[in-house]
ZAMARGU-4260 file (C-alpha; in steps of 0.2 Angstrom, whole numbers, plus 5000, padded with zeros to 4 digits):
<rodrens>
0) 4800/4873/5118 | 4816/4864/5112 | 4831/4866/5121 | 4847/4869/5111 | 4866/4867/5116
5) 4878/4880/5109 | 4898/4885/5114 | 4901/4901/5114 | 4919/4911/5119 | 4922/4914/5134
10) 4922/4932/5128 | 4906/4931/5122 | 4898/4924/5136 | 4907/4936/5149 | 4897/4950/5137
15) 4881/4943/5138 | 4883/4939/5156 | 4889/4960/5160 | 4873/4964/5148 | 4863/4954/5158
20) 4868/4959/5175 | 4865/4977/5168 | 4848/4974/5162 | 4844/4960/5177 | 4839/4947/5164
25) 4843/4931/5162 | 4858/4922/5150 | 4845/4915/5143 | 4834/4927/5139 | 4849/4938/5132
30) 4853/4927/5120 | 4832/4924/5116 | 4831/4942/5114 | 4849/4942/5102 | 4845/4929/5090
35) 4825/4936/5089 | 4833/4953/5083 | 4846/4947/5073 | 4833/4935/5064 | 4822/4948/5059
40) 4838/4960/5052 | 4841/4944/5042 | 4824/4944/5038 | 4820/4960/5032 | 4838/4971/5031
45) 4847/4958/5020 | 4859/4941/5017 | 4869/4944/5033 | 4872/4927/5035 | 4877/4928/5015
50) 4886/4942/5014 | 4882/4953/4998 | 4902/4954/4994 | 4900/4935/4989 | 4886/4938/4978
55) 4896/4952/4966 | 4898/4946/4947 | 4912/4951/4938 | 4903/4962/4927 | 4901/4975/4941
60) 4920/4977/4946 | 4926/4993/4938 | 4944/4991/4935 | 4957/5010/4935 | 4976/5011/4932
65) 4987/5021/4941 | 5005/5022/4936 | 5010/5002/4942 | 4994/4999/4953 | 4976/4992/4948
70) 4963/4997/4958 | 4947/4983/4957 | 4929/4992/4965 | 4915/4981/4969 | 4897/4988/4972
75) 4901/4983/4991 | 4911/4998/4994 | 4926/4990/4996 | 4942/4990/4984 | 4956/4977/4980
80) 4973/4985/4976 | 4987/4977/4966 | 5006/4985/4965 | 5021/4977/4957 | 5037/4981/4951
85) 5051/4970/4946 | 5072/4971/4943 | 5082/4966/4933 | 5103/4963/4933 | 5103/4973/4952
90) 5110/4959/4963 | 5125/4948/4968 | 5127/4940/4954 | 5140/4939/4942 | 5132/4947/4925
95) 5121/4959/4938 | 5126/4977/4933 | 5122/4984/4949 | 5130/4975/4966 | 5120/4975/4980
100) 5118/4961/4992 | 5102/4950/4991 | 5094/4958/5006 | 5096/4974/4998 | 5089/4971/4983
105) 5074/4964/4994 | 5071/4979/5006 | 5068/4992/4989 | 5058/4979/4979 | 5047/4978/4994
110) 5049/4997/4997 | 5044/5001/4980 | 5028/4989/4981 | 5022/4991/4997 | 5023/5011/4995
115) 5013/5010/4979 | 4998/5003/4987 | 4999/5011/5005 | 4999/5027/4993 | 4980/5024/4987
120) 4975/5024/5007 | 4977/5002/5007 | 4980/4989/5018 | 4992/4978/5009 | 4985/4960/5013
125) 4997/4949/5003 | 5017/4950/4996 | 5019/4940/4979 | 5039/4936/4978 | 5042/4926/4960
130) 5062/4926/4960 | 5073/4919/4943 | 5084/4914/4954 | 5088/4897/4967 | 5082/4898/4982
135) 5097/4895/4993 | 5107/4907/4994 | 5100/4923/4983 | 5082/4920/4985 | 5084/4918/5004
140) 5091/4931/5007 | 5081/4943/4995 | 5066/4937/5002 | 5073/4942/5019 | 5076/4960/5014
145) 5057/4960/5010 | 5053/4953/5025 | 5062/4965/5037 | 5053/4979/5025 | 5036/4972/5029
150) 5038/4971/5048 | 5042/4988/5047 | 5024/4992/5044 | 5018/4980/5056 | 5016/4963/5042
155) 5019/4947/5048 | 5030/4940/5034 | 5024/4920/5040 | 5007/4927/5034 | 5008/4937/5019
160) 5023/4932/5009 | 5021/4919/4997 | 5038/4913/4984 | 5043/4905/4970 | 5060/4903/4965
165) 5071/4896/4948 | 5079/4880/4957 | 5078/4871/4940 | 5093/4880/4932 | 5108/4889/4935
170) 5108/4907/4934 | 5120/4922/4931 | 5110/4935/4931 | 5096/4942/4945 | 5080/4945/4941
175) 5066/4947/4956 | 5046/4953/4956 | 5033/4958/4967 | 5016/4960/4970 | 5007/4967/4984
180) 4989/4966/4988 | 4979/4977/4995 | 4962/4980/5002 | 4953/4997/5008 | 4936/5005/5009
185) 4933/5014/4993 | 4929/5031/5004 | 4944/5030/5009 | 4956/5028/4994 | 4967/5041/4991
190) 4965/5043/4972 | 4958/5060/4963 | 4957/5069/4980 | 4969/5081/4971 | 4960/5099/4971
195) 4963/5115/4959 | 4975/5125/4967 | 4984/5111/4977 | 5004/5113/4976 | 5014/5097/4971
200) 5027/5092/4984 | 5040/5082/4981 | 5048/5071/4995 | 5067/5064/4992 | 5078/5067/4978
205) 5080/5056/4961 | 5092/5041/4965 | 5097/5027/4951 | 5107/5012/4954 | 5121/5014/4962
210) 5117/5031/4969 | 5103/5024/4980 | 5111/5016/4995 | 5123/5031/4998 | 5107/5042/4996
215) 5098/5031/5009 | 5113/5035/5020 | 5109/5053/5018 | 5093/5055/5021 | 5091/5061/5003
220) 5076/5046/4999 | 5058/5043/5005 | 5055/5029/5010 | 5040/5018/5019 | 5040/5029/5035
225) 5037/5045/5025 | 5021/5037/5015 | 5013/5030/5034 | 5016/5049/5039 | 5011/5058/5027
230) 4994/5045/5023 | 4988/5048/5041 | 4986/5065/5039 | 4970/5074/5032 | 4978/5091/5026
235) 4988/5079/5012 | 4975/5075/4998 | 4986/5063/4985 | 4999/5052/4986 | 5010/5044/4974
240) 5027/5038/4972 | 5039/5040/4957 | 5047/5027/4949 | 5055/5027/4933 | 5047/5037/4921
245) 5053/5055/4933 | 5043/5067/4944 | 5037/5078/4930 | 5027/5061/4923 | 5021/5057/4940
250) 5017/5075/4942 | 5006/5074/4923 | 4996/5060/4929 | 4992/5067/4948 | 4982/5081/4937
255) 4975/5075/4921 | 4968/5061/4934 | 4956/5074/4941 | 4955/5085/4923 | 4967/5099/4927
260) 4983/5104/4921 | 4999/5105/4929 | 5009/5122/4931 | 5027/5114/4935 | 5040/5125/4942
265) 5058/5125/4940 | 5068/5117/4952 | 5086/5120/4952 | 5092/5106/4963 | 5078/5092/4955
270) 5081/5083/4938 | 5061/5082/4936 | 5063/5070/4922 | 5077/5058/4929 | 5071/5042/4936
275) 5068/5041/4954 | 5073/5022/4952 | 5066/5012/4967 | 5054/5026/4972 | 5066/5035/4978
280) 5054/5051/4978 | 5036/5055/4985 | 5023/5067/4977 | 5009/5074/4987 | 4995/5088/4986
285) 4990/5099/4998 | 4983/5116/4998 | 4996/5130/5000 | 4994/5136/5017 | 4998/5118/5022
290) 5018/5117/5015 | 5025/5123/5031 | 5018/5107/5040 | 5025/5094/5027 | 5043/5102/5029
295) 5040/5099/5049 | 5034/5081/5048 | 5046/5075/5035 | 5064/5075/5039 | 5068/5073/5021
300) 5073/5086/5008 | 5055/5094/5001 | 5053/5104/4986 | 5036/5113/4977 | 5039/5107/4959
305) 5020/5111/4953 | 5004/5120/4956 | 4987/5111/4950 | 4976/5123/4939
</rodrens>
């Protein structure tokens, strides 16, 4: 018999020790009877010690679209999310169109991102910052409005933000983009859970440029709290935000993305086709005994704008 040194954690040893204190064996015979079993699984259940995510070829990831996010499954079970967005002349610059201070700018870029792919039920793993402008002191400080956004979900920004910045000439104008990657189990995206009958619920109002901040101030936006809320809870089957193209597009592609059609209602006080801007509005689809328990979570103006058929 060979006698063979290993370090272990101290938590790991303090479990085999409570196991065999439980069982009155040995350490060492703990570990003998761990390593026998976990052989064997090796053995004859499969490449534990190479797992089987490794050993995917391109060939077998499916790649779907929705809206701004790419969805990559690979036969593990698993999922990659990407989200981006991007802006354009919104800034402190002197040819930027809209004025808003750099951390401003930050926060919704990072807003819109982030709440893109939380939407499809993942865990954003990495922030993607590529900034035409110089670092110090616009791309500092737009990089700290994203930062403040990401510990709001629990992100450590020393972790997940990567940047790049335009420190080879001067610039005018702003221009700033992100992308967010995510990870999730593919059971538990939240993509073409939309069933017939479901109502369409819009969460916020649609805000444009210089409409947005006082909006915020309102409580007339969603935002990231109102995507964490409403993903954690079973009754709401989809989730995505609006963007640019209006909630009536949005609403278009939540259906025909499970084959139905859409029955859109009229909505006096919603523009369905304006741009919600910086996602400044939320579409969800629950069944229609469940709209009284939206209105009650989310302290944000909610409106039916449509009916899956």
């Amino acid at each position: 018999m060979e006698i063979v040194n290993v370090r272990l954690p101290d938590k790991l040893t303090s479990d085999i020790d409570k196991l065999a204190k439980k069982h009155n064996l040995t350490r060492s015979e703990v570990m003998r009877q761990a390593l026998t079993m976990y052989l064997h699984l090796v053995d004859n259940v499969g490449t534990m010690l190479r797992p089987i995510v490794f050993q995917v070829k391109p060939a077998q990831i499916t790649y779907t679209r929705r809206g701004d996010v790419s969805i990559l499954k690979v036969p593990t079970g698993h999922a990659i999310v990407a989200g981006s967005t991007s802006s354009g002349a919104v800034g402190p610059k002197i040819m930027d169109k809209v004025k808003v201070d750099g951390n401003v700018l930050g926060k919704f870029l990072a807003r819109v991102a982030l709440m893109d792919v939380i939407a499809t039920g993942a865990f954003p793993l990495l922030l993607s910052v590529t900034l035409g402008v110089e670092k110090d002191p616009t791309g500092n400080q737009i990089v700290e409005g994203i930062k403040r956004e990401a510990r709001n979900i629990g992100l450590d920004p020393n972790q997940v933000i990567m940047e790049n910045t335009e420190d080879n000439f001067e610039t005018v104008q702003t221009g700033a983009g992100l992308t967010v990657v995510g990870f999730a189990n593919e059971e538990e995206l939240r993509i073409g859970k939309t069933n017939p009958g479901d109502l369409i619920i819009a969460i916020g109002k649609p805000k444009v440029g210089d409409e947005v901040i006082l909006a915020e101030t309102k409580g007339e936006i969603a935002d990231l709290k109102n995507i964490i809320q409403l993903s954690q809870k079973k009754y709401v089957h989809d989730i995505a935000p609006v963007g640019t193209f209006g909630i009536a597009d949005v609403a278009r592609m939540m259906a025909f993305g499970v084959g139905r059609q859409l029955k859109l209602a009229e909505v006096k006080t919603l523009d369905l086709n304006k741009s919600a801007g910086p996602a400044t509005v939320v579409l969800v689809t629950v069944d229609k005994d469940k709209l009284e328990e939206v209105i009650s979570l989310i302290n944000k103006p909610v409106n039916v704008i449509g009916e899956i058929l």
